[in-house]
MMTF fields as JSON, N, C-alpha, C and O atoms, coordinates in Angstrom:
{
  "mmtfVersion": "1.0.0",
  "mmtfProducer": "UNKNOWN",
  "numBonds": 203,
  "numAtoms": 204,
  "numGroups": 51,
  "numChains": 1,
  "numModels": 1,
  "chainsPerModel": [1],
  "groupsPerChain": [51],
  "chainIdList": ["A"],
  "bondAtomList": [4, 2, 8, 6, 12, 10, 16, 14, 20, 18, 24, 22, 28, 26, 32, 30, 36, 34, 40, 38, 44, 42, 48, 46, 52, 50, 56, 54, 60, 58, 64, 62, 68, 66, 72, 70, 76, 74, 80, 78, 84, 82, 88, 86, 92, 90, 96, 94, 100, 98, 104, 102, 108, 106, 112, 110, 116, 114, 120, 118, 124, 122, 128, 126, 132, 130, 136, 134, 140, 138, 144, 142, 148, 146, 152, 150, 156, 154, 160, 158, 164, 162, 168, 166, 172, 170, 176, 174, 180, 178, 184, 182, 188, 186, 192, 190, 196, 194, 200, 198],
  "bondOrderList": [1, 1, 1, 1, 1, 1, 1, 1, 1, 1, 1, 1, 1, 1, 1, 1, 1, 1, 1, 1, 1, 1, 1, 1, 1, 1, 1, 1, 1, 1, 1, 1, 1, 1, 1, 1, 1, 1, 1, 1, 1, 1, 1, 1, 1, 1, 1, 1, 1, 1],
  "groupList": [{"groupName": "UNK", "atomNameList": ["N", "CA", "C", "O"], "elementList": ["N", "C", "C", "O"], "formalChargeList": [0, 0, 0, 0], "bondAtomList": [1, 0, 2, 1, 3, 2], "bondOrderList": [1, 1, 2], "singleLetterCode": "X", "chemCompType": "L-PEPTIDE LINKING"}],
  "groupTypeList": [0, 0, 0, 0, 0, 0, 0, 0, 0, 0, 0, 0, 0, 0, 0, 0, 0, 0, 0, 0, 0, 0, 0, 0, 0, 0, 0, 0, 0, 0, 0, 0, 0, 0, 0, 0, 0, 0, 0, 0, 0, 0, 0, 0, 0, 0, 0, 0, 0, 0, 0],
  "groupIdList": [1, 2, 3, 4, 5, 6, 7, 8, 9, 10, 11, 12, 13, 14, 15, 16, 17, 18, 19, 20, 21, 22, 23, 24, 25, 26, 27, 28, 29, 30, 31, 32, 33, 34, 35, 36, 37, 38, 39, 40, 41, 42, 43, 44, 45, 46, 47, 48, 49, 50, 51],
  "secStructList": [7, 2, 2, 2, 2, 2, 2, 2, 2, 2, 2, 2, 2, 2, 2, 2, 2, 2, 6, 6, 2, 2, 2, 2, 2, 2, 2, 2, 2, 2, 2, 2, 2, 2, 2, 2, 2, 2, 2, 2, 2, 2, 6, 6, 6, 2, 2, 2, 2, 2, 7],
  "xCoordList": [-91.266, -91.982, -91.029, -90.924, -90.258, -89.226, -87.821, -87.181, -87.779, -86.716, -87.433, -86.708, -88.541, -89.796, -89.603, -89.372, -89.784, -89.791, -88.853, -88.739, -87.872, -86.403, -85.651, -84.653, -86.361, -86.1, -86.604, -85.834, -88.091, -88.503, -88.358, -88.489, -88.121, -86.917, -85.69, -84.873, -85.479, -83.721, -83.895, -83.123, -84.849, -85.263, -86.259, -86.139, -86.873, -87.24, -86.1, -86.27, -85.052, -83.592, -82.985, -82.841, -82.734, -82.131, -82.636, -81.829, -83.927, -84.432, -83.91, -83.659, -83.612, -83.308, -81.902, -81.214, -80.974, -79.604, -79.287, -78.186, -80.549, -80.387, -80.885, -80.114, -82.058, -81.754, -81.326, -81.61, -80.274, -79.385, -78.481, -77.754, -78.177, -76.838, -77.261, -76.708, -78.148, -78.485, -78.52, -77.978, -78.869, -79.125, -77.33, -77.056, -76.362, -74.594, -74.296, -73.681, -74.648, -74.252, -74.021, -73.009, -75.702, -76.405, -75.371, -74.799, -75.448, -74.883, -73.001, -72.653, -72.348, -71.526, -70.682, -69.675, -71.542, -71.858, -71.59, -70.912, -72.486, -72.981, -71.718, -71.396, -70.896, -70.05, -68.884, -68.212, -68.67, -67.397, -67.363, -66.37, -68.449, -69.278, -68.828, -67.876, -69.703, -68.793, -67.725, -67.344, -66.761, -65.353, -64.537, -63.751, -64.79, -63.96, -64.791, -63.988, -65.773, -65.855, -65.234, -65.368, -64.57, -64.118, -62.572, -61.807, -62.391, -60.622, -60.451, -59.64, -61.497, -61.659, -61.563, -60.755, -62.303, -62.309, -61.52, -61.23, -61.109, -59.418, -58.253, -57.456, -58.432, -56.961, -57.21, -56.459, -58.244, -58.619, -58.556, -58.491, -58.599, -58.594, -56.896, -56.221, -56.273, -54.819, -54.265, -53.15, -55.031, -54.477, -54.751, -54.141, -55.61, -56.102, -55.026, -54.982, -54.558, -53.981, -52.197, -51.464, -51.881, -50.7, -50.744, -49.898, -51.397, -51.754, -51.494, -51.799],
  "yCoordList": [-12.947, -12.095, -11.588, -10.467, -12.893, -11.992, -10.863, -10.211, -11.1, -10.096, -9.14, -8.148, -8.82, -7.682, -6.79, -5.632, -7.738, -6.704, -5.999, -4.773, -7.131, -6.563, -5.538, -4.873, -5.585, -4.358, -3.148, -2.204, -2.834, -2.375, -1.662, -0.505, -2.613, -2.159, -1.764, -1.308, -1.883, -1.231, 0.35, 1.275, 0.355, 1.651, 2.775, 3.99, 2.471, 2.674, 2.974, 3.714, 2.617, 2.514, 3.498, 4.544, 3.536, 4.701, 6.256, 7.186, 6.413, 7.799, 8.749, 9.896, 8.052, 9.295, 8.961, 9.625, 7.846, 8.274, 9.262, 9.775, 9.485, 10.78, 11.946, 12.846, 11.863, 13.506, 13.887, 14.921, 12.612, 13.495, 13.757, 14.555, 12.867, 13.518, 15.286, 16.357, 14.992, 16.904, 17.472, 18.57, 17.315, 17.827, 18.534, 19.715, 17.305, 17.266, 18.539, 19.59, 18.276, 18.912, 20.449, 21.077, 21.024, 21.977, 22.843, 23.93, 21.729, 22.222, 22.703, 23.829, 21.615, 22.251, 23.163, 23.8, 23.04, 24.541, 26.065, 27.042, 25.752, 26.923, 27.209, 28.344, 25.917, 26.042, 26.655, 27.477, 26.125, 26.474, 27.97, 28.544, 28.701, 29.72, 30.496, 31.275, 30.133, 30.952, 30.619, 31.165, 29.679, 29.944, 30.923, 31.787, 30.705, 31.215, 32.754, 33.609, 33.222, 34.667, 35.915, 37.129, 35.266, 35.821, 35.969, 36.817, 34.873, 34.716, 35.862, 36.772, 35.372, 36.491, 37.768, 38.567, 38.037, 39.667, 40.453, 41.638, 39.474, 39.618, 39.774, 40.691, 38.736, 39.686, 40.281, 40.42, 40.65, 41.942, 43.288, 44.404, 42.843, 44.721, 44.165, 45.187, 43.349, 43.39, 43.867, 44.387, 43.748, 44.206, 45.884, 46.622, 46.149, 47.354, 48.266, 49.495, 47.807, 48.324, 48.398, 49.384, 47.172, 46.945, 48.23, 49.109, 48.342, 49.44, 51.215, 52.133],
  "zCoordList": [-70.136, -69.19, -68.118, -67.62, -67.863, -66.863, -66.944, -66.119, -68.64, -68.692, -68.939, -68.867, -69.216, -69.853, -68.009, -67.662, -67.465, -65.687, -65.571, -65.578, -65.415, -65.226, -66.101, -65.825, -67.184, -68.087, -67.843, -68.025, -67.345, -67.108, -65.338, -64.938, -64.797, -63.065, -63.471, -62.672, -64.574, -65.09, -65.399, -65.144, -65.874, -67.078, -65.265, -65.423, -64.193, -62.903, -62.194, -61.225, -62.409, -61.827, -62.644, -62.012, -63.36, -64.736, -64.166, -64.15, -63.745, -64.062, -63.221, -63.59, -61.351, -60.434, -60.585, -59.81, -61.605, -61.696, -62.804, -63.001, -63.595, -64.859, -63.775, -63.442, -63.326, -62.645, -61.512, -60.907, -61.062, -60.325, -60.559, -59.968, -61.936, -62.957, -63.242, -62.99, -63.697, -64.123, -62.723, -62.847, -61.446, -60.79, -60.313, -60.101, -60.266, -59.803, -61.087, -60.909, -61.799, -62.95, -63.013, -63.324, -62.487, -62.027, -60.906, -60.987, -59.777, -58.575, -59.564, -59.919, -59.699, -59.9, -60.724, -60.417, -62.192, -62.787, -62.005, -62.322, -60.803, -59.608, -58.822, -58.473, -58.518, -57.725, -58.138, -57.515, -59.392, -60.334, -60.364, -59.916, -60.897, -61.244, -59.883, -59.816, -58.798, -57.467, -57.162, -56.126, -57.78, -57.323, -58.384, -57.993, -59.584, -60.314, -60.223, -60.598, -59.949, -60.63, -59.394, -59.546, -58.228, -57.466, -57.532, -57.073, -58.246, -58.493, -60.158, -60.332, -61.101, -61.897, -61.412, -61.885, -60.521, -60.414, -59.669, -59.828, -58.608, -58.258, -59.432, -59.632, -60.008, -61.021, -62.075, -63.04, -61.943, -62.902, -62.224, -62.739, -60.623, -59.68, -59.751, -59.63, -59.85, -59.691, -60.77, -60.728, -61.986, -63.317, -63.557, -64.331, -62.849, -63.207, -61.853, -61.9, -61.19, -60.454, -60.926, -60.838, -61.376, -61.975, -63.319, -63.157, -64.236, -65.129, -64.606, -65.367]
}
C-alpha cells in the first residue's frame, strides 16, 4: 500500500516537470526563432548588397 502512494506522488510529481519541459521547450523554440531570423536577414541584405 505504501509503495502504491508513493508511486502514485511520483507519477503527481512527474506531470508539472513534463509541462514545463514543453512549456522551456516552447519558449525557447521562440527565442532561438527571434534571435536567429534577424541575424538571417542581416546577411542576406549583406549578400544582396555584396552582389
Amino acid at each position: 500500500m505504501k509503495s502504491d502512494s508513493l508511486h502514485s506522488f511520483l507519477m503527481w510529481k512527474s506531470i508539472p516537470a513534463i509541462i514545463i519541459e514543453k512549456h522551456q521547450r516552447v519558449i525557447f523554440t521562440r527565442t532561438s526563432f527571434f534571435v536567429m531570423f534577424p541575424l538571417v536577414e542581416s546577411v542576406n541584405h549583406e549578400h544582396k548588397n555584396g552582389t
